[in-house]
C-alpha positions in Angstrom: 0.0 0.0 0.0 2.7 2.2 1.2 4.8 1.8 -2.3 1.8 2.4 -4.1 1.0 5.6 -2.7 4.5 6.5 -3.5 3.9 5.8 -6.9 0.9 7.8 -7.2 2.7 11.1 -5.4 5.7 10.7 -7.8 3.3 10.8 -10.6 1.4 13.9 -9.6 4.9 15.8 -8.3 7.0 15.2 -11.5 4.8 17.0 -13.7 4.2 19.7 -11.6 8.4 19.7 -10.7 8.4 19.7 -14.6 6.1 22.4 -15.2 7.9 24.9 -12.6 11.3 24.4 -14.3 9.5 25.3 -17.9 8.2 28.2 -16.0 11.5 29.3 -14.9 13.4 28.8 -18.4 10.7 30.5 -20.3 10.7 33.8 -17.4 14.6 33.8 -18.0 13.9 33.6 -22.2 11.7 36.6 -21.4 14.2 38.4 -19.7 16.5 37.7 -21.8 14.6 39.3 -24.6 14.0 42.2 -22.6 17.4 43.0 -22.4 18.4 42.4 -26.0 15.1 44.5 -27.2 16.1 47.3 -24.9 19.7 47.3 -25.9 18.4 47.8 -29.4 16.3 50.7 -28.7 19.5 52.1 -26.8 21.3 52.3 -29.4 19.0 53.6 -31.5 19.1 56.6 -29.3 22.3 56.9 -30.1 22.4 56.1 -33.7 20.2 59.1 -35.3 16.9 57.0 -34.4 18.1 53.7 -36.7 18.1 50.5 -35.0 21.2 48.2 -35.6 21.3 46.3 -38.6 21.3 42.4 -38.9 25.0 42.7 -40.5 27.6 45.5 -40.2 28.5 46.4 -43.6 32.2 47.7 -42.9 32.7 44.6 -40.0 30.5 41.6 -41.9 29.5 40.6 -38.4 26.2 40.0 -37.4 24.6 41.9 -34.8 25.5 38.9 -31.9 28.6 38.3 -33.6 31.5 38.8 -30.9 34.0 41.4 -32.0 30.6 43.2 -33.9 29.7 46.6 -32.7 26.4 46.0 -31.5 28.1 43.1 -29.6 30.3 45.2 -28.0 27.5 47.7 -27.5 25.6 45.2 -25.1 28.7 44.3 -23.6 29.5 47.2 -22.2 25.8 48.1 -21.5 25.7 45.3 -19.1 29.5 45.9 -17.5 30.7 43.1 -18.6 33.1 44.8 -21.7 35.9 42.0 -20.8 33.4 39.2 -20.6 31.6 38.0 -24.2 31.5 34.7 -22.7 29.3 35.6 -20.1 27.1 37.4 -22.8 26.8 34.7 -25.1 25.8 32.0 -22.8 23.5 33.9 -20.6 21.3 36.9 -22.1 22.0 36.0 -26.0 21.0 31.9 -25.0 17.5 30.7 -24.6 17.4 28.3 -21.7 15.4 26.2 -23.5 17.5 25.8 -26.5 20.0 23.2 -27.3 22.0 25.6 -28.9 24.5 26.7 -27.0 27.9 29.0 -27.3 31.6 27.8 -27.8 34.2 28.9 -26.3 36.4 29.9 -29.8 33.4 33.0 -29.8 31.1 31.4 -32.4 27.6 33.0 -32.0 25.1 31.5 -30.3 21.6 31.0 -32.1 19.3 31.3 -29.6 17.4 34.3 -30.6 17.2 36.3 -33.8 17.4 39.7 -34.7 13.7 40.8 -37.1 15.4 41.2 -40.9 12.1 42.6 -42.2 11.2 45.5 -39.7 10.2 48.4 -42.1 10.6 47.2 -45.3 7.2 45.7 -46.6 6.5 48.2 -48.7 9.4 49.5 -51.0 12.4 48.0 -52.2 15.6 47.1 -50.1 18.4 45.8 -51.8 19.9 44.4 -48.9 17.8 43.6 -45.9 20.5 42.0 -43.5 22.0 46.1 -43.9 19.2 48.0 -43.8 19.1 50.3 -40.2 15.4 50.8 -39.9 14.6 53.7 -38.6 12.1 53.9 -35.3 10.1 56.5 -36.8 8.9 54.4 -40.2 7.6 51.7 -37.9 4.0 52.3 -37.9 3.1 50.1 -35.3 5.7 49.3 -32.5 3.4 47.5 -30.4 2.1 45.0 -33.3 6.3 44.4 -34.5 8.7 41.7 -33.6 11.9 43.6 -32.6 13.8 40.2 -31.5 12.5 36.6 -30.7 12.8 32.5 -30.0 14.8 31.6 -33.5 17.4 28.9 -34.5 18.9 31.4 -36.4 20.2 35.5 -36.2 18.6 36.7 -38.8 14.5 36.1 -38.0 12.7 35.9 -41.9 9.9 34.1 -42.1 11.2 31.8 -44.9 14.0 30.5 -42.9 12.2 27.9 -40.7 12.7 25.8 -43.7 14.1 22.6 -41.8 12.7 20.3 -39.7 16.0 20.3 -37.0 15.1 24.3 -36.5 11.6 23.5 -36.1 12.2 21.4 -33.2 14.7 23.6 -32.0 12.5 26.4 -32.2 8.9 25.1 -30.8 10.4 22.5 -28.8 11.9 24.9 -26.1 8.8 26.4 -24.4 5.7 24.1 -25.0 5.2 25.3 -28.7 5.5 28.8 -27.9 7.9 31.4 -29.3 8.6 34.1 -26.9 8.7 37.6 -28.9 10.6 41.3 -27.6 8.3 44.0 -29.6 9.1 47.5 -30.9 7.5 49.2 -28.0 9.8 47.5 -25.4 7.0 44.5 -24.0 7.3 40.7 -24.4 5.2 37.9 -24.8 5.0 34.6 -26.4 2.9 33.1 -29.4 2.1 29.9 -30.4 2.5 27.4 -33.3 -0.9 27.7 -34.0 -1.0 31.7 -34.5 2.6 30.9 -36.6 1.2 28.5 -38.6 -2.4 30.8 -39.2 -0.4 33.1 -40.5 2.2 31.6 -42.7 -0.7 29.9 -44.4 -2.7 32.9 -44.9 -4.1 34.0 -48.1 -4.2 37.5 -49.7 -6.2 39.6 -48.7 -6.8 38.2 -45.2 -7.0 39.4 -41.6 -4.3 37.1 -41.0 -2.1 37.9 -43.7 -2.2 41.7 -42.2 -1.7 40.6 -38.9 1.5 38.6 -39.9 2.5 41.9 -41.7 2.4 43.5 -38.7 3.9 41.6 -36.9 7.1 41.1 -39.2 7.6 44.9 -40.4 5.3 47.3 -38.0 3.5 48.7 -41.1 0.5 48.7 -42.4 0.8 48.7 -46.2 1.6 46.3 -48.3 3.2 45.8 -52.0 3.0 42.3 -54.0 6.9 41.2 -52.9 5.4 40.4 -49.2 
């Protein structure tokens, strides 16, 4: 009687055990974001209004790359200017990813930086460059600034494989935590992801997905 009881107390405390680690990695992913996002707008401040582009044109690094000037930026926004190691396996890594940093400085692909803020409507030769100003974003509360992604540069068409599928809704429940233009966070789910991506023209969900990726309302056919 006594193991079975056991048994039936282990089965109701290891989900719950369970569910209050999730809790914690997905608060830390949060924070996380937070902390990237406001970094971002930071520098904006201090960069006529634009915010950091995916890649540095003169550098070739991408915005988490160590060495790259947003990089260092955050480093020495958090005091830790002598420390990238700390950076990269803390604030720049989802806890709930598998990915995680090395110590020769490769990047870490936790989360990734949105390529498409700002540029739904015209012609941009080179996305990855482009410093989107703060003032074209229509809607900073509607627009992914940085979120959950296997890979630095967050496009919608590069959740091609299945390994960064798994990677990407297997770390909090099928939810992908999201840092907006406006400075909050929150998560989404596979479901909304998936409503959208499969949207047709002309829909409520294909304008909500615009939104969401580049902060403006209009819209030209190459979207």
């Amino acid at each position: 009687m006594v193991v079975a009881i056991i048994a039936v107390l282990a089965a109701l405390l290891v989900p719950a055990a369970q569910r209050m680690i999730g809790g914690g990695t997905e608060t830390k992913c949060l924070s996380n974001l937070r902390q990237i996002s406001t970094a971002m707008i930071t520098w904006a401040a201090d960069h006529d209004g634009k915010l950091p582009p995916q890649t540095d044109s003169s550098s070739g690094l991408q915005w988490n790359n160590p060495g790259g000037p947003f990089f260092e930026f955050m480093l020495n926004k958090a005091g830790i200017a002598d420390n990238w190691d700390e950076l990269v396996n803390t604030v720049l890594r989802c806890p709930g990813s598998n990915a995680k940093g090395t110590a020769d400085g490769e990047r870490d692909n936790s989360y990734g930086r949105n390529s498409h803020l700002g540029v739904a409507d015209y012609a941009v030769t080179d996305m990855q460059y482009f410093e989107t100003p703060l003032a074209r974003i229509q809607f900073p509360s509607r627009a992914a600034l940085v979120a959950d992604w296997p890979l630095p540069n967050f496009q919608r068409y590069t959740l091609t494989s299945q390994a960064r599928k798994d990677n990407l809704w297997g770390r909090h429940d099928g939810r992908m935590n999201v840092a907006y233009v406006d400075g909050h966070v929150g998560p989404i789910t596979r479901q909304q992801w998936d409503a959208w991506t499969a949207a047709g023209g002309g829909s409520q969900e294909q304008k909500d997905f615009r939104l969401f990726l580049t902060g403006l309302e209009r819209n030209n056919p190459n979207f």
